[in-house]
C-alpha positions in Angstrom: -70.7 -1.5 -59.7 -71.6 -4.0 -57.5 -70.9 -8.3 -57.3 -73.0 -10.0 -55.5 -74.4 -7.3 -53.4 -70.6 -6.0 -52.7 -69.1 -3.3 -54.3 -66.1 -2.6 -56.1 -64.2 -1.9 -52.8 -65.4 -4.3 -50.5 -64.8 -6.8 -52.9 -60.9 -5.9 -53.5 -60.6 -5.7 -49.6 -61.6 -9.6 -49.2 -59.4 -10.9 -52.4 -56.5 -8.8 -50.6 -57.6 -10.6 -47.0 -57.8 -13.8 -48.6 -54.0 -13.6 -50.6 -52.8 -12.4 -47.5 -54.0 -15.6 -45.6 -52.5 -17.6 -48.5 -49.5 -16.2 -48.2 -49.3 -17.2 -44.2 -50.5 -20.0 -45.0 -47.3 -20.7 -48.0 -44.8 -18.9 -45.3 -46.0 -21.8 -42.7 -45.9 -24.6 -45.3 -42.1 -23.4 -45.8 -41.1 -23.4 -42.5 -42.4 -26.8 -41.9 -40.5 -28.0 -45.0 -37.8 -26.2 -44.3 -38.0 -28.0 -40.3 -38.8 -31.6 -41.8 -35.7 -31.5 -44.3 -33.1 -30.1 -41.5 -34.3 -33.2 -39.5 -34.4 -35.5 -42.7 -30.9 -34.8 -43.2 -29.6 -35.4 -39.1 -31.4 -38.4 -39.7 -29.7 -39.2 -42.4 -26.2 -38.5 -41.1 -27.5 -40.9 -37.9 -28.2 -43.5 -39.9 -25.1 -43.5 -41.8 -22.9 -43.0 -38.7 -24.9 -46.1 -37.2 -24.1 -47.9 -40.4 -20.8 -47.3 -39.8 -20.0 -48.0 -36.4 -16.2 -46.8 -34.9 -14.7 -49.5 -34.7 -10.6 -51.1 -34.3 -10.5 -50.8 -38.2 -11.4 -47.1 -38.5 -11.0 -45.3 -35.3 -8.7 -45.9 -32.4 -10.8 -48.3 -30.5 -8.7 -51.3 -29.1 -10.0 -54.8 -30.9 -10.9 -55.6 -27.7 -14.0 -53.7 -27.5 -17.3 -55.3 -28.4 -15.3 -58.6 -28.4 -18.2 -60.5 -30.1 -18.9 -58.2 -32.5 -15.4 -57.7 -34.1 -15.0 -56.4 -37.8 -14.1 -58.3 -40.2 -10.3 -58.2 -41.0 -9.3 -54.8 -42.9 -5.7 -53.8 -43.5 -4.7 -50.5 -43.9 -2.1 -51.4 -46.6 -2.9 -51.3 -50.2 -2.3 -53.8 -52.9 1.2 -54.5 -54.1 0.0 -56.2 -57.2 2.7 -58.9 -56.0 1.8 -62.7 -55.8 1.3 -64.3 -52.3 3.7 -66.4 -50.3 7.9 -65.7 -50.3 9.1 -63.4 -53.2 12.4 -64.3 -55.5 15.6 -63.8 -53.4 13.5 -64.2 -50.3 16.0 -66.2 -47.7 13.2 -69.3 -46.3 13.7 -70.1 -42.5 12.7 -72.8 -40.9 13.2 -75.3 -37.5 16.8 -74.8 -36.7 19.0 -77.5 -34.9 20.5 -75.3 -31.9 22.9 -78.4 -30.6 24.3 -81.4 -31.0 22.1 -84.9 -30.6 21.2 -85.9 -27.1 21.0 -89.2 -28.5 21.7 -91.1 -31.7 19.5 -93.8 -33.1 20.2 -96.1 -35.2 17.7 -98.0 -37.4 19.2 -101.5 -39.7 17.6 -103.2 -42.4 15.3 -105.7 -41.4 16.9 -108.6 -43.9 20.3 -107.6 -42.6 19.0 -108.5 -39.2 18.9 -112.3 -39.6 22.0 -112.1 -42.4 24.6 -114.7 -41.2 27.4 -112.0 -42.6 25.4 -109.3 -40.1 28.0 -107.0 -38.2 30.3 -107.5 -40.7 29.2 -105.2 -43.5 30.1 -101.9 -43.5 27.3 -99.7 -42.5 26.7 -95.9 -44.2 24.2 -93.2 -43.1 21.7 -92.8 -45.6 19.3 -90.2 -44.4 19.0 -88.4 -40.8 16.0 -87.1 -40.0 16.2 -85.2 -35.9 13.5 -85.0 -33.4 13.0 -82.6 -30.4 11.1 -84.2 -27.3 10.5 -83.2 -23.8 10.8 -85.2 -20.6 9.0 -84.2 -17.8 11.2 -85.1 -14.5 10.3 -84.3 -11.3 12.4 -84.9 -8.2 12.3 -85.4 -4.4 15.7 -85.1 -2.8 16.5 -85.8 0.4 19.0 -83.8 1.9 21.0 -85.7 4.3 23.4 -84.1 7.1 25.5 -86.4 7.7 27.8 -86.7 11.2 29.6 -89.1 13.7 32.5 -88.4 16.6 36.4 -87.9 15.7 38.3 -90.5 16.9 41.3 -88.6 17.4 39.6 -85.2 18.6 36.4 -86.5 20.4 34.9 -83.5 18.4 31.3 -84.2 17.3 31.3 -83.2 13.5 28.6 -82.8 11.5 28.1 -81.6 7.4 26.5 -78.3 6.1 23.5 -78.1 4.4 23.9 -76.3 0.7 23.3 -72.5 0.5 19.1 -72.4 -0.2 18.5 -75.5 2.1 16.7 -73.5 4.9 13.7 -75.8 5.9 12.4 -79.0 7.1 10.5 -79.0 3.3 10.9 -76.6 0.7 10.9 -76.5 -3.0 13.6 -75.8 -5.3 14.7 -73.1 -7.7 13.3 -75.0 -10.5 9.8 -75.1 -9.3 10.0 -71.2 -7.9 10.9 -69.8 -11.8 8.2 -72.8 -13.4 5.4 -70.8 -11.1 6.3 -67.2 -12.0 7.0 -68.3 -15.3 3.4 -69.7 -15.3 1.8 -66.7 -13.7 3.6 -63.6 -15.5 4.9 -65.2 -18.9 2.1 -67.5 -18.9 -0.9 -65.2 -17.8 -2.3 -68.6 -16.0 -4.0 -67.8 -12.3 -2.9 -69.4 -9.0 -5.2 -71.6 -8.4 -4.7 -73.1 -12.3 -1.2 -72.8 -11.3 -2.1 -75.1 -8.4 -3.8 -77.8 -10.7 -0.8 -78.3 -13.2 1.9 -78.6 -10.4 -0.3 -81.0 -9.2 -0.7 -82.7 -12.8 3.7 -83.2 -12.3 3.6 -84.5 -9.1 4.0 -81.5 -6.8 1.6 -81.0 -4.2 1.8 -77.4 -3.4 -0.7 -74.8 -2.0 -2.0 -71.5 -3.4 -0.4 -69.9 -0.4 2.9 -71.7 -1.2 2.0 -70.1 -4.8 1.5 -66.6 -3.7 4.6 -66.7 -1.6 6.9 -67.0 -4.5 5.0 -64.2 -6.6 6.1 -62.2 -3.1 9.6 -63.1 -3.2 9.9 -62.6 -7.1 8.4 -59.0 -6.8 10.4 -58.2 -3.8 13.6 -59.6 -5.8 12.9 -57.6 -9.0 12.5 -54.0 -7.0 16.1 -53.3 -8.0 16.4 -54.4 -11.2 13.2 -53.0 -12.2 14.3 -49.7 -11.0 17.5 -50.0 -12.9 14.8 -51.1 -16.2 13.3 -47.8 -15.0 16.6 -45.6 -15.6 17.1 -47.0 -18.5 14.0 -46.2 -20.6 14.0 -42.4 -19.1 17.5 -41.9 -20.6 16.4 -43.1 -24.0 16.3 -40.8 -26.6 12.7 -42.0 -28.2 10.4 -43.6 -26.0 6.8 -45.3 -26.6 4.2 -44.8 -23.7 0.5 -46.1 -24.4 -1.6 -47.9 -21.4 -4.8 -50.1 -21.4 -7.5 -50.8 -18.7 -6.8 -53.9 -16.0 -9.1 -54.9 -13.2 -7.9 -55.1 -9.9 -9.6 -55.0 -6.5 -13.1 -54.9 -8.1 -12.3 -51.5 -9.9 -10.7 -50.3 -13.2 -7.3 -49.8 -12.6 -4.6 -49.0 -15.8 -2.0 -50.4 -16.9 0.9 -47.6 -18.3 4.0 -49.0 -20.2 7.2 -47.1 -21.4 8.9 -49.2 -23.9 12.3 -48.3 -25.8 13.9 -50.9 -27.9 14.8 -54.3 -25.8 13.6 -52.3 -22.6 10.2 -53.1 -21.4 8.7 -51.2 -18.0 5.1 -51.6 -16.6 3.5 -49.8 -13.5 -0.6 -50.2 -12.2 -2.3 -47.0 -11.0 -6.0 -46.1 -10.4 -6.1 -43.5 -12.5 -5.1 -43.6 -16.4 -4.1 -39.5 -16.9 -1.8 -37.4 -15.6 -1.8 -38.5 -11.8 -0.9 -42.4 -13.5 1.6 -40.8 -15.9 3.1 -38.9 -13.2 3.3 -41.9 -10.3 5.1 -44.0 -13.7 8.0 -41.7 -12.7 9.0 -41.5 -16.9 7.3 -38.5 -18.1 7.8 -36.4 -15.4 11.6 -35.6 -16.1 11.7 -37.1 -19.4 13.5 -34.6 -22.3 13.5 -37.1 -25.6 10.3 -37.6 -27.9 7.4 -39.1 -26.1 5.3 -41.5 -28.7 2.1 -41.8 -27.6 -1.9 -41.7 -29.1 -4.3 -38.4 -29.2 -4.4 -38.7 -25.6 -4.7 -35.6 -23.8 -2.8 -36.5 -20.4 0.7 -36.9 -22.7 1.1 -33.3 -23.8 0.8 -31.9 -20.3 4.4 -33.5 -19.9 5.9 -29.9 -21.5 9.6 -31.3 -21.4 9.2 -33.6 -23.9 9.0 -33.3 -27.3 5.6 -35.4 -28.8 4.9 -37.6 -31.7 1.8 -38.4 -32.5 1.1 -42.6 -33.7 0.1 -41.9 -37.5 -1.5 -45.5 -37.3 -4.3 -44.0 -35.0 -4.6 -41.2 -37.4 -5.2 -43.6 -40.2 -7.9 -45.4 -38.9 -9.8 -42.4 -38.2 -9.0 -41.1 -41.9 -10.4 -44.5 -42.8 -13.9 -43.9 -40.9 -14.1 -40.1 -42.1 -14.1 -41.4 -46.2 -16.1 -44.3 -45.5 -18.7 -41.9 -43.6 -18.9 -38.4 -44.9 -17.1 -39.3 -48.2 -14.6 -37.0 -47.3 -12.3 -37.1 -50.5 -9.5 -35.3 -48.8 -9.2 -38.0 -45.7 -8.2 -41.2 -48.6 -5.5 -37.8 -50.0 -3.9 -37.3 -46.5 -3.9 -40.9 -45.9 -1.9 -42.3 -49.2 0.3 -38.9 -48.4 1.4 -40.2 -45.2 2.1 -43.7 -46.1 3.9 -42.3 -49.2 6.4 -40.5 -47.0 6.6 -43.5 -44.6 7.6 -45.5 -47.4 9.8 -43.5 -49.1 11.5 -43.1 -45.8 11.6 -46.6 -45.0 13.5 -47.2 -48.8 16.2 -44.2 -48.2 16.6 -45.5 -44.5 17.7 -49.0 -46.7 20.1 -46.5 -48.5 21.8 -45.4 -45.3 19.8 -42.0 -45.7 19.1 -40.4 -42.6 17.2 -37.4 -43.3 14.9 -35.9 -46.1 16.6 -33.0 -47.8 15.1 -29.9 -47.1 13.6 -29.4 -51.1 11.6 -32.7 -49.9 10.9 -32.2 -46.8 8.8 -28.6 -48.0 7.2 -30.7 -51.2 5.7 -33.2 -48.5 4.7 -30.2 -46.3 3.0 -28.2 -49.0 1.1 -31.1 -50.1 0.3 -31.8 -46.3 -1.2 -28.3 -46.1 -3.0 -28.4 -49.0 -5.4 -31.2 -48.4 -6.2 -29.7 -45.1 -7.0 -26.7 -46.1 -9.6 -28.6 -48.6 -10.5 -30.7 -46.1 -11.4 -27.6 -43.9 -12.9 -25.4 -46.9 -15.3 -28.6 -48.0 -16.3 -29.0 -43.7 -16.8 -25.6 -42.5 -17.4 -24.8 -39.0 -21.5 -24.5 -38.6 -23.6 -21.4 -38.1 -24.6 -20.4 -35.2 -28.3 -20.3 -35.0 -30.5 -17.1 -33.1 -31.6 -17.7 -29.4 -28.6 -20.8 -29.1 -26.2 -20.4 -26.6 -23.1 -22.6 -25.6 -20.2 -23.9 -27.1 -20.8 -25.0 -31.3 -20.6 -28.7 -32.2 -18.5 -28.7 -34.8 -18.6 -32.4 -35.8 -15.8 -35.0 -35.5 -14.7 -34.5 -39.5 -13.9 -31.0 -38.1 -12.1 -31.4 -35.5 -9.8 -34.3 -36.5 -9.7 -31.4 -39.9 -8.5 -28.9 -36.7 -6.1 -32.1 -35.3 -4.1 -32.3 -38.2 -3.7 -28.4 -38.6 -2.7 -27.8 -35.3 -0.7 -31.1 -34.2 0.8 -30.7 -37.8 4.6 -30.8 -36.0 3.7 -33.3 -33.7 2.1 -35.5 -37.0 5.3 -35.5 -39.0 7.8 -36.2 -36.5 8.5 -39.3 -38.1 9.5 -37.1 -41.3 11.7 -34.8 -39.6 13.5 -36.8 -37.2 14.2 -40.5 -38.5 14.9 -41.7 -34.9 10.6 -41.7 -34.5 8.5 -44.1 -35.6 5.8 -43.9 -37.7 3.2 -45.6 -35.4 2.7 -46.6 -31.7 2.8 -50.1 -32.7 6.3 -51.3 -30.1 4.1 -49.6 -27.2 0.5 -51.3 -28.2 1.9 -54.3 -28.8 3.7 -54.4 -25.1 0.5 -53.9 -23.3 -1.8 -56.2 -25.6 -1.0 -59.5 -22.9 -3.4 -57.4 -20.9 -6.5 -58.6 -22.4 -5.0 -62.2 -22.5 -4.4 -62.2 -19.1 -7.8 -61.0 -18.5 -9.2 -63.7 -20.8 -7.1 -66.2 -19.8 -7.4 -66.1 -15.6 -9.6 -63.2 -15.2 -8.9 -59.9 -13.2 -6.4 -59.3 -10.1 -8.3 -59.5 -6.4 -5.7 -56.7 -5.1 -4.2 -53.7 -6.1 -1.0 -55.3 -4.8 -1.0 -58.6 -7.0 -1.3 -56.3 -9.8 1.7 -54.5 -8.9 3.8 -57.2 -8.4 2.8 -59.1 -11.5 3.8 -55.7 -13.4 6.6 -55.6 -11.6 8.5 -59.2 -12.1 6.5 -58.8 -15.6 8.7 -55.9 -16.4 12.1 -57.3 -15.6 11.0 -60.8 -17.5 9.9 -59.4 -20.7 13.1 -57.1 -20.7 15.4 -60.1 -19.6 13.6 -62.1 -23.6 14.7 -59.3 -25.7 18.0 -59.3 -24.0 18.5 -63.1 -25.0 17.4 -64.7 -21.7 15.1 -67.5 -21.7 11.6 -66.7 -19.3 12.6 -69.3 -17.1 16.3 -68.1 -16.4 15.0 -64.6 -15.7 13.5 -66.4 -12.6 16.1 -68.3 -11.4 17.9 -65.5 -11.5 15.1 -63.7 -9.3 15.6 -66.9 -7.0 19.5 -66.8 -7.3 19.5 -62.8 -6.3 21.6 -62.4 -9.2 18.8 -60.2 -11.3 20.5 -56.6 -10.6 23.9 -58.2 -12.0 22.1 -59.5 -15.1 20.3 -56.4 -16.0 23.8 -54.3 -15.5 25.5 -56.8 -17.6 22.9 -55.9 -20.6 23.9 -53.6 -23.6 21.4 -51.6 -25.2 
């Protein structure tokens, strides 16, 4: 039989040809499909990782960064259902009077002024009503050494100048502690520094300036050091550090904070060669409080704790990106136990029992292993060589599983914290410094101002004014005060 001049054979020979082409043809179309979706869907996950930037609110960028383009406020803390503003049995403060009147005024009625019976009525104290002001007094003393011949020894006599009194002009002990109170405490530069001496009647020079940020420095070695000992015998410690510009480059500014003990170093490098140069973390056996950052576990003689503030913020970006229903889990778990800690510690508690402790574990253990089974690590596809991106849901998922100990220190051992905050808040002036009079032009001003910063900051939160600490710099009796401090 033939079709169109074909037979039977030839015929079933093209149709075969012709399914076989449309078969290729489907295989390709697949492929492409297959190709275009795979790239829909990284799109897609770029998009929605551009829509939700890392920022201070869900990832443990400092607010600082991409200063004009701050988030909107977020706190991490839930809703207490409570009504704003001080709660029934709350104790109000307020101004308090911390002495006795300077002066007394007294204010009469103005009919009882032109009274012919006036200063003979008897007078009472209706209301009182106090008022702190400031006077600004500057001085100029002249120091006079005074002399003249004994009339019964011939000897030529002549008076002693006080302790302190060394030059032909010099300035006082009040005006050395207002600059270094000005330049550390006050984060205002030396020429600034210059402008409102000069606004009180002082004419000084930036040189003068700089010369009493050298003698404040070189008076706080000591009792810096001693701050030093101090914090590396505590038993908990917080260490963070933050960037600082000095000398044209990024330098870093490392703190080691325990309590009412503050201490700040500068180094060039922020990792282990800073950490080291500190002098803290090298010989340092307590727990060590710190951020994710790598350079802090290479210190093997500590024990770690890891800031579960950080950790929050980046369970806060892994819902709000991936939906990740196990991040919002692990995040109320973890504030759950830091409550319930915080209201046992009010109890004089001073430990979980152990039937807790394993309920809050389990449960721990739990959502990570959902978290891990829902974000599995990716395939590794033929011809692709190299080390797998497994995507930062996994490996914060991998964080928590294998820094699980480090996580829940603050569970086991009450003495830890739950975050980082005492060490991020001592290093926060950094950026107001920065803001305020801009960055250091040596290495060696950033050092010092660390240095006297140290010893001022701990002399506050020991009860000493700012100003006092640098009199006490001046007076030489710094070492003396910082012995004489309890912790």
């Amino acid at each position: 039989m033939e079709v169109f001049g074909m037979d039977q054979t030839e015929l079933m020979q093209m149709l075969i040809e012709q399914i076989r082409i449309l078969n290729e043809s489907n295989a390709a179309k697949d492929a492409q499909i297959a190709a275009l979706t795979e790239q829909v869907a990284k799109l897609t996950a770029q998009i929605e990782e551009l829509t939700h930037k890392k920022n201070s609110n869900n990832s443990s960028k400092p607010p600082s960064e991409g200063r004009l383009e701050k988030p909107a406020p977020k706190s991490l803390r839930g809703k207490s259902g409570k009504k704003q503003g001080g709660q029934p049995g709350h104790k109000g403060t307020g101004m308090k009077l911390d002495r006795k009147p300077d002066k007394i005024e007294e204010y009469i009625p103005e009919k009882c002024k032109s009274c012919p019976r006036f200063g003979r009525c008897k007078m009472k104290c209706c209301d009182t009503r106090y008022e702190y002001e400031v006077q600004v007094e500057t001085k100029l003393i002249a120091h006079k050494s005074m002399g003249c011949t004994c009339p019964l020894s011939g000897e030529k006599l002549q008076g002693d100048f006080p302790v302190g009194i060394t030059g032909t002009k010099q300035y006082g002990a009040g005006v050395f502690a207002l600059v270094n109170t000005l330049l550390t405490v006050g984060y205002v530069s030396v020429d600034r520094t210059k402008q409102l001496l000069s606004c009180l009647g002082i004419p000084i020079s930036t040189g003068a300036i700089q010369s009493m940020l050298d003698k404040a420095s070189a008076a706080a070695v000591a009792p810096v050091e001693r701050i030093k000992d101090k914090v590396s015998g505590k038993d908990v410690v917080n260490f963070d550090e933050t960037g600082l510009r000095a000398a044209g480059s990024l330098h870093w500014l490392h703190c080691a904070c325990s309590g009412r003990w503050r201490f700040y170093t500068v180094h060039e490098k922020r990792g282990e060669d800073g950490m080291e140069a500190m002098g803290v973390l090298p010989g340092f056996t307590g727990v060590a409080v710190h951020d994710f950052w790598s350079s802090y576990k290479k210190f093997k003689n500590a024990v770690h704790a890891m800031c579960c503030q950080h950790l929050e913020r980046e369970l806060v970006y892994a819902e709000e990106t991936g939906n990740q229903k196990w991040a919002k889990k692990l995040r109320k778990l973890l504030q759950g136990m830091c409550h319930a800690k915080n209201l046992l510690m009010v109890e004089n508690r001073t430990a979980f029992t152990d039937e807790e402790l394993q309920r809050y574990m389990r449960r721990y253990d739990q959502i990570v292993a959902e978290g891990l089974a829902a974000n599995p690590l990716p395939e590794r596809k033929p011809g692709k060589r190299g080390r797998l991106k497994k995507g930062k849901i996994r490996c914060l998922l991998e964080r928590f599983q294998d820094c699980k100990a480090d996580i829940l220190r603050f569970a086991t051992d009450w003495r830890v914290p739950y975050t980082n905050n005492a060490a991020e808040q001592a290093i926060r002036f950094a950026r107001v410094k920065e803001k305020v009079s801009g960055c250091f032009r040596t290495e060696k001003g950033a050092e010092q101002f660390a240095r006297v910063l140290s010893f001022i900051s701990t002399a506050v939160r020991h009860g000493i004014s700012s100003f006092d600490a640098c009199l006490s710099l001046r007076n030489g009796t710094a070492l003396a005060l910082v012995e004489s401090w309890q912790d």
